[in-house]
C-alpha positions as CSV (number, residue, x, y, z in Angstrom):
1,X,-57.0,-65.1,73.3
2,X,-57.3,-61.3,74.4
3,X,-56.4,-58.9,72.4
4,X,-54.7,-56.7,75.4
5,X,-52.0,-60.1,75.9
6,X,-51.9,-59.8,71.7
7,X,-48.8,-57.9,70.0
8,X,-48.0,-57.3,66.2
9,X,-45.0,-59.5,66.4
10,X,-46.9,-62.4,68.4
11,X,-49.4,-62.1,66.0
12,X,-47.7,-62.1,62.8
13,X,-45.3,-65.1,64.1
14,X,-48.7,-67.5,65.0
15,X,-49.7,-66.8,61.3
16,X,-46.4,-67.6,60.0
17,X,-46.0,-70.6,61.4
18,X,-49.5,-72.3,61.2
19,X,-50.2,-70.9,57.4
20,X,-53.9,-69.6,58.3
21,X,-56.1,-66.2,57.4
22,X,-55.9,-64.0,60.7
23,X,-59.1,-63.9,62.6
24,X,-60.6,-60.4,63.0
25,X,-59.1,-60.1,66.4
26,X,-55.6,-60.7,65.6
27,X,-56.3,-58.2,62.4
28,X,-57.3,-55.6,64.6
29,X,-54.3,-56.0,66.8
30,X,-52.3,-55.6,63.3
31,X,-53.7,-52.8,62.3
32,X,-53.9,-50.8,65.9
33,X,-49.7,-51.4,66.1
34,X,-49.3,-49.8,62.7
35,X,-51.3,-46.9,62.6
36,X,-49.2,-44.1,64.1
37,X,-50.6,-41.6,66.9
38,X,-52.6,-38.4,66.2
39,X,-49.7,-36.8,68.3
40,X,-46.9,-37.9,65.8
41,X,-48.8,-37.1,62.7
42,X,-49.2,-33.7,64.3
43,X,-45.7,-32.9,65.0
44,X,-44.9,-34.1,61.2
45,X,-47.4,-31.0,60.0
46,X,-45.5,-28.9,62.1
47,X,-42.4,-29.2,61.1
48,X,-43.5,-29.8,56.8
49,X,-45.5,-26.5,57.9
50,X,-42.4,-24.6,59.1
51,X,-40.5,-26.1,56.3
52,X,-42.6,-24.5,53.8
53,X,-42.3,-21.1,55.4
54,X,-38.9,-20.9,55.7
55,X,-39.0,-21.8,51.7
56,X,-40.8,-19.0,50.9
57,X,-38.9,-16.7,53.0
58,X,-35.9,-17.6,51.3
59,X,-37.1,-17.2,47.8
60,X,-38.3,-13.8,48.8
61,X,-34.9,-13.0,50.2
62,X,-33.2,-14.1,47.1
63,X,-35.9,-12.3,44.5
64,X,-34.7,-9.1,46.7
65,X,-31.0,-9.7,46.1
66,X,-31.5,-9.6,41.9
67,X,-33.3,-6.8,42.5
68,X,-30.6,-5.3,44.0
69,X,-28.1,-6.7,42.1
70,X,-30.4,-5.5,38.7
71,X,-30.3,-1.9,40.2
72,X,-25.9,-2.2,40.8
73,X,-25.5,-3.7,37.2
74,X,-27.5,-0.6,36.1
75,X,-25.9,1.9,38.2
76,X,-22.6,0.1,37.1
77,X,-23.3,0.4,33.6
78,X,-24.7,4.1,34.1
79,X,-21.4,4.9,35.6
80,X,-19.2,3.1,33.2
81,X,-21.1,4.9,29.9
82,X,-20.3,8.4,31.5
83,X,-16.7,7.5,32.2
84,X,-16.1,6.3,28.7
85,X,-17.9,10.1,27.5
86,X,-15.5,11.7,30.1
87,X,-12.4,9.8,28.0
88,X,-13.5,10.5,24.6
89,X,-13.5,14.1,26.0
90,X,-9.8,13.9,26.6
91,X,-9.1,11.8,23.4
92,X,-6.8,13.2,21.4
93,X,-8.9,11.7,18.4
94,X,-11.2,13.4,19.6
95,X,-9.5,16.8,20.2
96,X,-8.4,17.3,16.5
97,X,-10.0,19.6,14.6
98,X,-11.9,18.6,11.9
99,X,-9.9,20.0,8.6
100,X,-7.0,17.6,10.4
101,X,-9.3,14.5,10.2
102,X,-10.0,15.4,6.5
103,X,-6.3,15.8,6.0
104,X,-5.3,12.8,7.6
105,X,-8.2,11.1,5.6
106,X,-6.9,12.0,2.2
107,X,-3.2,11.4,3.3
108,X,-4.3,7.8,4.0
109,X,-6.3,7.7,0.2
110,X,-3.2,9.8,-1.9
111,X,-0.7,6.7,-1.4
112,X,-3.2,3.9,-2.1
113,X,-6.1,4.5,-5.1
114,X,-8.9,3.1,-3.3
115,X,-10.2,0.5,-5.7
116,X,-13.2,-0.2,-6.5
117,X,-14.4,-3.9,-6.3
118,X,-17.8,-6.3,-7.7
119,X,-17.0,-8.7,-4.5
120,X,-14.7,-9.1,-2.1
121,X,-12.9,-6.1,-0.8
122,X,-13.2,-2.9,1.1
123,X,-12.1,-0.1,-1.0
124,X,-9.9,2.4,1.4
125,X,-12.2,5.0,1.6
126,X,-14.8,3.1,3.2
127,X,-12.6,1.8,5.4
128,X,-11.7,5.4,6.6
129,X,-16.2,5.8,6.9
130,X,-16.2,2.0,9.1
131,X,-13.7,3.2,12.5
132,X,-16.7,5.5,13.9
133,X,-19.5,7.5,13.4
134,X,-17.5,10.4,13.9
135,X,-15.1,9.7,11.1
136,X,-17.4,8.2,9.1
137,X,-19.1,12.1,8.9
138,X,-16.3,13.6,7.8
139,X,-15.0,10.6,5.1
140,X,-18.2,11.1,3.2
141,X,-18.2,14.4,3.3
142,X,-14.5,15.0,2.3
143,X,-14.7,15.2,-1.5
144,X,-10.5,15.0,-2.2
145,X,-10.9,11.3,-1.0
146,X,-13.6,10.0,-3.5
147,X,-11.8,11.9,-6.7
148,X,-9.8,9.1,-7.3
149,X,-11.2,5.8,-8.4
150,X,-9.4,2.0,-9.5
151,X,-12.2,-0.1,-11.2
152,X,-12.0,-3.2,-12.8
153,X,-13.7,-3.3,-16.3
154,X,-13.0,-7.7,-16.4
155,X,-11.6,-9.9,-13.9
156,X,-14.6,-11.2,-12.5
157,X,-16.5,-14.5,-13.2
158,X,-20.6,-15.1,-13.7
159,X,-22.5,-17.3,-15.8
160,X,-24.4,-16.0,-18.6
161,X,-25.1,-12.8,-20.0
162,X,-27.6,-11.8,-17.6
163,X,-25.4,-12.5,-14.5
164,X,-22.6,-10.3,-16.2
165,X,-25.2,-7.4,-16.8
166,X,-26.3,-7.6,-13.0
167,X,-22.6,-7.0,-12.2
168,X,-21.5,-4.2,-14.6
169,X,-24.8,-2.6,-13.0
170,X,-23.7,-3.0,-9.6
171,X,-20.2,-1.8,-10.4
172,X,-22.2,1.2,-12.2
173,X,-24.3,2.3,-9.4
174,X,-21.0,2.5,-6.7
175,X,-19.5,4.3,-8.7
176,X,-21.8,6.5,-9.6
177,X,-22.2,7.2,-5.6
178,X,-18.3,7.5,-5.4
179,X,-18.0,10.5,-7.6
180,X,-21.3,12.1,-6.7
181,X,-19.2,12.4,-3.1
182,X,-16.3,13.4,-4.8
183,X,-18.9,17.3,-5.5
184,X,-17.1,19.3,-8.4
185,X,-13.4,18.1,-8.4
186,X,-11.6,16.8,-11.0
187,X,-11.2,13.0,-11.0
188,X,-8.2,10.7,-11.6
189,X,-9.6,7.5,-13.2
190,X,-7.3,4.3,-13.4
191,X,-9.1,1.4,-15.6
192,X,-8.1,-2.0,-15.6
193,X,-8.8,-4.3,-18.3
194,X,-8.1,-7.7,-17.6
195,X,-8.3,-11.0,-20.0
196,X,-12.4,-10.9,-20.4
197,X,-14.3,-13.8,-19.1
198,X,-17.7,-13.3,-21.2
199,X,-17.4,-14.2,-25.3
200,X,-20.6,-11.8,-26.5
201,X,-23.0,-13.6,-28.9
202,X,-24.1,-12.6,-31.8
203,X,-26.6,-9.7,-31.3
204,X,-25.9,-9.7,-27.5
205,X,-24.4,-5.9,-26.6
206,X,-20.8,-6.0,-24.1
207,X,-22.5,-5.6,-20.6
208,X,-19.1,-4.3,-19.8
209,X,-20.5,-0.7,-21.7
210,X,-22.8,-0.4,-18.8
211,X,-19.9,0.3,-16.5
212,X,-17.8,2.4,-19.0
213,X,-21.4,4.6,-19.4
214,X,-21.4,5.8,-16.4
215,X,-17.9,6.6,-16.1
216,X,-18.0,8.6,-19.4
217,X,-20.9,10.6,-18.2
218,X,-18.5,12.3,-15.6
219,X,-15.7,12.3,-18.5
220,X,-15.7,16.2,-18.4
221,X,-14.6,15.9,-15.3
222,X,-11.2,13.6,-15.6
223,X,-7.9,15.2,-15.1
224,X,-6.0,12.0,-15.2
225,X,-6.8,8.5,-16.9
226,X,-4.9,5.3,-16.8
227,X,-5.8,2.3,-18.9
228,X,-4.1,-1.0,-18.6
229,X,-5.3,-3.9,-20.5
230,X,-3.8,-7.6,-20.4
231,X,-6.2,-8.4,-23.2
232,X,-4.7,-10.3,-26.2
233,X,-7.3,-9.0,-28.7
234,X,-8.9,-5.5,-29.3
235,X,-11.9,-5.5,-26.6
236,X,-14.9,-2.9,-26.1
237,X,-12.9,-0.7,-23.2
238,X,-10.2,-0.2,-25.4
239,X,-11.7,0.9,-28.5
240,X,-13.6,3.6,-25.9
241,X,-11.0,4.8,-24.5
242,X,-9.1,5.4,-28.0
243,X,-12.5,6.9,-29.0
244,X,-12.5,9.9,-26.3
245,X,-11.8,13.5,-28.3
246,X,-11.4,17.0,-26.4
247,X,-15.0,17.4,-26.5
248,X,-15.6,14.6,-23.8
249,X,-12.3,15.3,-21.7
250,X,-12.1,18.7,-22.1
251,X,-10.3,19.0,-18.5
252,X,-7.4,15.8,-19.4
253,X,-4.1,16.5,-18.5
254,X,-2.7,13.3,-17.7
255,X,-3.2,10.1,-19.7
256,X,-1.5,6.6,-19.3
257,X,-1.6,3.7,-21.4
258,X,-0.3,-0.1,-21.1
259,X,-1.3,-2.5,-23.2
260,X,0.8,-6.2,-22.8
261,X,0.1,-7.4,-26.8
262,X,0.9,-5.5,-30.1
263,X,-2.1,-6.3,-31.3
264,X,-3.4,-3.8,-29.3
265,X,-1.2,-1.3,-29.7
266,X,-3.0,0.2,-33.4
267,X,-6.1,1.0,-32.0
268,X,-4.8,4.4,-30.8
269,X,-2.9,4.9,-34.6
270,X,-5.6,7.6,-36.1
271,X,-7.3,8.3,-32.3
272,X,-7.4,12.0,-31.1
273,X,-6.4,10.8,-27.3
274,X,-3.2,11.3,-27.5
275,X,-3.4,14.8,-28.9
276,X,-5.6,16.9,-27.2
277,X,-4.5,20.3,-26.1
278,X,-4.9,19.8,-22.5
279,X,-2.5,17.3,-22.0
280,X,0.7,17.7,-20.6
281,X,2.1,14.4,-19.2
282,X,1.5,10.7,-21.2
283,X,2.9,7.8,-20.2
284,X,3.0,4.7,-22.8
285,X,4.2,0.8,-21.5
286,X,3.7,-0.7,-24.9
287,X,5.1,-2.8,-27.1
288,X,6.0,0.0,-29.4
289,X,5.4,4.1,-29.7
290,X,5.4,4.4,-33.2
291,X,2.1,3.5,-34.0
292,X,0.8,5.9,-31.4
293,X,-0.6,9.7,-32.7
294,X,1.3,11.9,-29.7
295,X,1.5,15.7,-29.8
296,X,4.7,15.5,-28.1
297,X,5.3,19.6,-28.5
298,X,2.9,20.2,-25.7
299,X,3.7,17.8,-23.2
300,X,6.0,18.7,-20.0
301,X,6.3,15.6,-18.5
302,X,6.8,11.9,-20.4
303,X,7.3,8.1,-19.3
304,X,8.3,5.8,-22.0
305,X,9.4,2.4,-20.7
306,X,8.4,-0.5,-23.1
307,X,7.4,-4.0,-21.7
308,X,9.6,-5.1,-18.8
309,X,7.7,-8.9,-18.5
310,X,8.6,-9.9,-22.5
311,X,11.9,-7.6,-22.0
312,X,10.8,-5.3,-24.9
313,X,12.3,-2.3,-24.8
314,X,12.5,0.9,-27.3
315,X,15.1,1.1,-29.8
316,X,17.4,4.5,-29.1
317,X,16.9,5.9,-32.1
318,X,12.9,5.5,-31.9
319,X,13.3,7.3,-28.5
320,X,15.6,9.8,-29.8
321,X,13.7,11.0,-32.2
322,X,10.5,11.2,-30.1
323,X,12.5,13.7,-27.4
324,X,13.7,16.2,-30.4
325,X,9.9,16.8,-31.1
326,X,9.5,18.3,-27.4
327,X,9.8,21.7,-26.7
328,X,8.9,22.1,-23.2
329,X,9.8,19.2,-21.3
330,X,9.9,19.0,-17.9
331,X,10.2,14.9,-16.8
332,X,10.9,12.3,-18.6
333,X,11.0,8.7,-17.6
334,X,12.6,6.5,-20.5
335,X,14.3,3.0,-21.1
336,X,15.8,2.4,-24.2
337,X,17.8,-0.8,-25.8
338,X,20.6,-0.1,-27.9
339,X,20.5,-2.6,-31.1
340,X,24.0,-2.3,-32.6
341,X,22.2,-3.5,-36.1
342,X,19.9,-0.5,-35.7
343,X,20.3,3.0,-37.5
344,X,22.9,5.1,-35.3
345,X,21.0,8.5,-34.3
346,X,23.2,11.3,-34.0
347,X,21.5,14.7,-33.9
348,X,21.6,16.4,-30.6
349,X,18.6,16.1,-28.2
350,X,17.9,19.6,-26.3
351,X,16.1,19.6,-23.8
352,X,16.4,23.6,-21.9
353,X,13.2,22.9,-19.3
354,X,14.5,19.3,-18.1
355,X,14.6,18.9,-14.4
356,X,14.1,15.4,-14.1
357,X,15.1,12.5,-15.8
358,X,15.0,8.6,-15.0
359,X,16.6,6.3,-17.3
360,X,17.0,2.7,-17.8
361,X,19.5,1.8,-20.2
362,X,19.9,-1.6,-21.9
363,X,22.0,-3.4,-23.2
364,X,21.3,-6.1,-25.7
365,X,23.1,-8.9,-26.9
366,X,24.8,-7.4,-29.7
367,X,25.9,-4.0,-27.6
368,X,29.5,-4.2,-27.6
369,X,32.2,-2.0,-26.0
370,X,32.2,1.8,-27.7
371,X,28.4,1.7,-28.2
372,X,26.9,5.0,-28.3
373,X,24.2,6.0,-25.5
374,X,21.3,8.2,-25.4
375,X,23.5,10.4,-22.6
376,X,25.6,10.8,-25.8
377,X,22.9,13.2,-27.6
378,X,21.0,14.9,-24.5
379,X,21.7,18.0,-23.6
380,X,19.9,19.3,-20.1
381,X,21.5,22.0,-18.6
382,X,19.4,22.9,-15.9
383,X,18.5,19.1,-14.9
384,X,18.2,18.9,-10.7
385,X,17.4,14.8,-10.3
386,X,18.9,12.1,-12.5
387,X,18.1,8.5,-11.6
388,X,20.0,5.6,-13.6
389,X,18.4,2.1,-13.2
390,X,20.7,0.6,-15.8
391,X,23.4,2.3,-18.2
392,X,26.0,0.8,-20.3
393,X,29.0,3.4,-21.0
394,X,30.4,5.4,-17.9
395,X,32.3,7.7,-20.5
396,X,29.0,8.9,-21.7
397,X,27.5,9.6,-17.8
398,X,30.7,11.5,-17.1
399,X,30.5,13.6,-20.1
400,X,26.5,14.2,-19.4
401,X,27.6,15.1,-15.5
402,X,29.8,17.3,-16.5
403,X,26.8,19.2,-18.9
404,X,24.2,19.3,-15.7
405,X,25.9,21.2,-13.3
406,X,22.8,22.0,-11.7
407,X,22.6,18.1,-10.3
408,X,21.1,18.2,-6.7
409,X,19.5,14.7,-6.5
410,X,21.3,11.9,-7.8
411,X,20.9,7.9,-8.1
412,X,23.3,5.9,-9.6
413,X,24.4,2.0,-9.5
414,X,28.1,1.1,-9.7
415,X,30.4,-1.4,-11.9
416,X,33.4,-0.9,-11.3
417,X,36.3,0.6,-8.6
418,X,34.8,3.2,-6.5
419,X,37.5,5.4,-7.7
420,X,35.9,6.1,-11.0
421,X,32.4,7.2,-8.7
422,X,34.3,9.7,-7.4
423,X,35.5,11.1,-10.6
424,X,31.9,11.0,-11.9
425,X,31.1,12.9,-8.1
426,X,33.5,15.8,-8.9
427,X,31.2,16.9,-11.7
428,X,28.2,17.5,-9.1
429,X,29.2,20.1,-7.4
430,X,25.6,20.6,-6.1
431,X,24.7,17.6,-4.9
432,X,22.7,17.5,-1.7
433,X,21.2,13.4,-2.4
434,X,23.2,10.7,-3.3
435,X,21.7,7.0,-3.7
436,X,24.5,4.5,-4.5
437,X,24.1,0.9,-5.5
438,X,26.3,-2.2,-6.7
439,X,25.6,-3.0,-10.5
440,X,26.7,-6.4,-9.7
441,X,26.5,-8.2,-5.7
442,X,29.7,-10.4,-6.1
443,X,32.3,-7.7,-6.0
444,X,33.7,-6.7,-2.8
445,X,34.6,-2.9,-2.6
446,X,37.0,-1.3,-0.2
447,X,35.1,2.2,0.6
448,X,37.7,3.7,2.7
449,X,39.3,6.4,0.2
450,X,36.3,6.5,-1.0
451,X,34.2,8.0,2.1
452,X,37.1,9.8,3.1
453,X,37.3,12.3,0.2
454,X,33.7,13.7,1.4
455,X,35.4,15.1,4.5
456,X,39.3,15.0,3.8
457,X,40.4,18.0,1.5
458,X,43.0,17.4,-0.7
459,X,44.1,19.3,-4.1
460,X,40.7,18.5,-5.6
461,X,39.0,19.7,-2.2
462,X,36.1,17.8,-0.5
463,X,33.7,15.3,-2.5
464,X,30.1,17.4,-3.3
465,X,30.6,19.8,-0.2
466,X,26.4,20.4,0.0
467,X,25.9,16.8,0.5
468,X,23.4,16.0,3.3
469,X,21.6,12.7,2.2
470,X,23.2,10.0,1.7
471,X,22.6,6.1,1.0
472,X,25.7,4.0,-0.1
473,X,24.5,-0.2,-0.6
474,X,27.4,-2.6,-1.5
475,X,29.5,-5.5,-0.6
476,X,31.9,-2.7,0.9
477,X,34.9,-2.9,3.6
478,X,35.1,0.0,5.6
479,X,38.0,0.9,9.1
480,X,36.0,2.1,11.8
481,X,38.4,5.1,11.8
482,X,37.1,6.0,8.2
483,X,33.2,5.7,9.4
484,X,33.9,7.5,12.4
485,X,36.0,10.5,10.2
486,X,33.0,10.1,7.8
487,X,30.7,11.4,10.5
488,X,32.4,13.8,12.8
489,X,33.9,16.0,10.3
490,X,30.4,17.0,8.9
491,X,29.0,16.8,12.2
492,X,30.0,18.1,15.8
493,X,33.1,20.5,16.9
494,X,35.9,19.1,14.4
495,X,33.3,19.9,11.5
496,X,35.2,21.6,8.5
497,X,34.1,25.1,7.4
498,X,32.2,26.0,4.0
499,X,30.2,22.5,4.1
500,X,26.8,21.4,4.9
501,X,26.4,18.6,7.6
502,X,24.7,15.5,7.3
503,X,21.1,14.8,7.8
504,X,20.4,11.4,6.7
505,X,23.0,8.8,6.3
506,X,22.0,5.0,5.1
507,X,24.6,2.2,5.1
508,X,23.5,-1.0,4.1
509,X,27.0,-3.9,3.6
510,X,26.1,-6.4,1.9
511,X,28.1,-9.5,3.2
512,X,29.8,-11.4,5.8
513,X,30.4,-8.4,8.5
514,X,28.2,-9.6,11.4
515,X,30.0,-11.8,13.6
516,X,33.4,-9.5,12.9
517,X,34.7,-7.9,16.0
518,X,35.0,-4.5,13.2
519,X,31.4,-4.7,13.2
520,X,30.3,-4.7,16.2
521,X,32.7,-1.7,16.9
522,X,30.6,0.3,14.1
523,X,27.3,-0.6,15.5
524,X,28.3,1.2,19.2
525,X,29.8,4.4,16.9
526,X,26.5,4.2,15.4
527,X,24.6,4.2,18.9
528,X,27.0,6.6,19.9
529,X,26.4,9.3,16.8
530,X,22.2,8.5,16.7
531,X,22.3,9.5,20.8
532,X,23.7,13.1,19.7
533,X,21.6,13.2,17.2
534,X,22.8,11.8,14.1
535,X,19.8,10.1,11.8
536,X,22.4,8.2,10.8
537,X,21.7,3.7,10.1
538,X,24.8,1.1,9.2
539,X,23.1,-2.5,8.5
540,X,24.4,-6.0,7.5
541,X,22.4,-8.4,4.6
């Protein structure tokens, strides 16, 4: 056959169908049909060729564009960095001077004694050192804010004797930083001793005395030391701090102790702590102040208030006879039980320098009607601020009102009618603050002749005429007429002559008033008066 009348497909359908090897002809003609051209393989280079090139092109183009776009993040972030330095210019952080920083600083530490902790924690003055770098300059280098220090001598856990020596040294060497800030001033220390985790062995030292060294070698330099210990037994803190003499405080004015067991309490019997001649203010929250060694001559300013949790208060008489030993008093912060089985003190208590004086008086549960009180016995004639948490007699407080005519700040919680407040009111003609609370919650008071006599003269003439501060808490009925008397004629063009107008009014009712159409009435006159100006608040519990 020849090859030129031979196709692929003839080819391959003869083989099929007769089963035989192809002869070299017909696998010539195979092979010839398959092969493609030389002019089809080179347009196939062409176009892989053109294909290639436009690849690399691309990849070029698009290593330019992150150039680029590198360079614009960069200028973008050069931009964005000098904007930020152009606000901080016109910060008004940033515009304070610096003895306002430090101010502010030790503002923020003087109502909250940065504490100083083994784990867990950021003591306050460190937070003040973590907002910025700027800050951070001026905490460390304000001294007032590292002169007051909170550290816990227990309260931690650690296994073994070695572990607890590691953290008493730890505790040791912040502190020892803390005060080397703090330069020359004089420090306040407050120790707390709680229940101790570690039992020493015997012939194994407290690793708690590695702490209390290093406080005690800046001891010449404490002005005030509190101590408060939970411990049920006599522990190595205590028996330190009983230990201290003039010689290693020479500079103490100011010493507080609380201790929550009697046992404790003896350890400071025969100590010289108590009775060093720089010392001028002690406070004792104990179980009892008999066993204590106080020169109470010396001291201007006292707090004596027993053990609220176990409700163990000190007997009158024991605190009677501790205020006839002062001669120069100044404060004094006391709460005394009256035991009617107890020996009745009756010598006068005379106190010429008292200007302030916080009492909590309690009853216990033999106190019957007629008992005497301490207000009985003290005589204060130039006292300013007098604060009653508790009292049992309200014949005694008028009496001691009407001795300490110099009263200008005044707190006092009420029994009975609010008629017998006022009488107790007329004896302060120089009030200027006036705190007024309900004794019990359950009695409903109508407060309507009572507001009224501060700004309605009658015989008597106007309720405590300098009064500009007032608070007044109760389950109390009011008229909006009254509340709206009580402001205006204090306040505004219908003010009466020869008395003082208000400048802080709180009203807090204690009740069901919300939902009454009364109420919401007193809450637009209270709008009304805070719009001109009033600092005036009337709210519902």
């Amino acid at each position: 056959m020849d090859q030129a009348a031979l196709s692929s497909d003839s080819v391959l359908e003869m083989l099929l169908k007769t089963n035989r090897p192809p002869t070299d002809q017909e696998t010539a003609v195979i092979r010839e049909s398959m092969a493609p051209t030389n002019a089809k393989l080179k347009i196939v280079e062409t176009q892989i060729s053109d294909t290639v090139a436009h690849i690399q092109e691309l990849k070029m183009q698009v290593e330019q564009a992150e150039i680029k776009l590198q360079r614009l993040r960069e200028e973008e972030a050069a931009i964005l960095e000098t904007f930020a330095d152009h606000r901080r210019v016109f910060s008004p952080f940033r515009n304070l001077p610096e003895d306002v920083l430090r101010e502010i600083c030790v503002a923020c530490i003087e109502g909250n004694m940065p504490k100083l902790y083994y784990e867990g924690g950021t003591p306050s003055s460190y937070v003040l050192a973590q907002i910025c770098s700027g800050l951070r300059n001026i905490a460390l280098t304000t001294p007032r804010i590292w002169a007051s220090m909170e550290v816990q001598m227990g309260g931690f856990y650690c296994y073994g004797h070695g572990a607890y020596h590691q953290a008493y040294s730890i505790l040791a060497q912040k502190a020892r930083k803390w005060f080397e800030r703090a330069g020359s001033l004089a420090l306040t220390i407050v120790i707390e001793d709680f229940t101790c985790r570690y039992t020493s062995s015997e012939g194994e030292s407290d690793p708690s005395n590695i702490l209390f060294d290093t406080l005690l070698s800046y001891s010449p330099r404490w002005k005030e030391l509190q101590f408060n210990s939970s411990c049920k037994a006599v522990c190595t803190p205590m028996l330190r701090i009983a230990a201290l003499t003039a010689v290693h405080v020479p500079l103490l004015q100011s010493v507080s102790v609380r201790v929550g067991h009697r046992f404790s309490t003896p350890v400071f019997r025969d100590g010289e702590l108590l009775t060093i001649p720089s010392l001028k203010h002690v406070t004792l929250q104990t179980y009892t102040v008999q066993e204590f060694t106080v020169n109470w001559a010396v001291l201007t300013s006292i707090m004596l208030r027993g053990l609220s949790i176990t409700r163990r208060f000190h007997s009158t008489s024991a605190i009677a006879r501790i205020l006839q030993q002062t001669k120069c008093l100044v404060s004094c912060d006391i709460a005394v039980c009256f035991d009617q089985s107890e020996e009745h003190h009756s010598d006068e208590i005379r106190l010429p320098f008292l200007k302030t004086l916080l009492l909590d008086e309690i009853p216990s549960e033999t106190t019957s009607f007629g008992a005497p009180s301490i207000l009985d016995l003290i005589i204060a004639p130039i006292l300013e601020i007098f604060r009653i948490r508790r009292m049992c007699l309200d014949l005694s407080l008028s009496n001691f009102l009407e001795r300490s005519p110099c009263i200008w700040e005044l707190y006092l919680p009420y029994f009975k009618s609010l008629l017998d407040m006022t009488r107790f009111l007329r004896r302060c003609p120089s009030l200027t603050v006036l705190c007024l609370w309900p004794g019990t919650r359950w009695e409903t008071h109508n407060a309507d002749s009572f507001l009224r006599a501060f700004v309605e003269e009658d015989d008597a003439g106007v309720l405590c005429p300098r009064l500009q501060k007032f608070h007044f808490t109760g389950n109390i009925d009011f008229s909006l007429q009254t509340l709206r008397l009580f402001f205006e004629r204090k306040q505004g063009k219908i003010a009466l002559p020869n008395i003082l107008p208000w400048k802080r009014v709180r009203v807090c009712m204690i009740g069901g008033h919300k939902a009454t159409e009364t109420h919401r009435q007193i809450l637009d006159l209270v709008s009304e008066k805070k719009a001109a100006g009033l600092d005036v608040e009337v709210t519902v519990e």
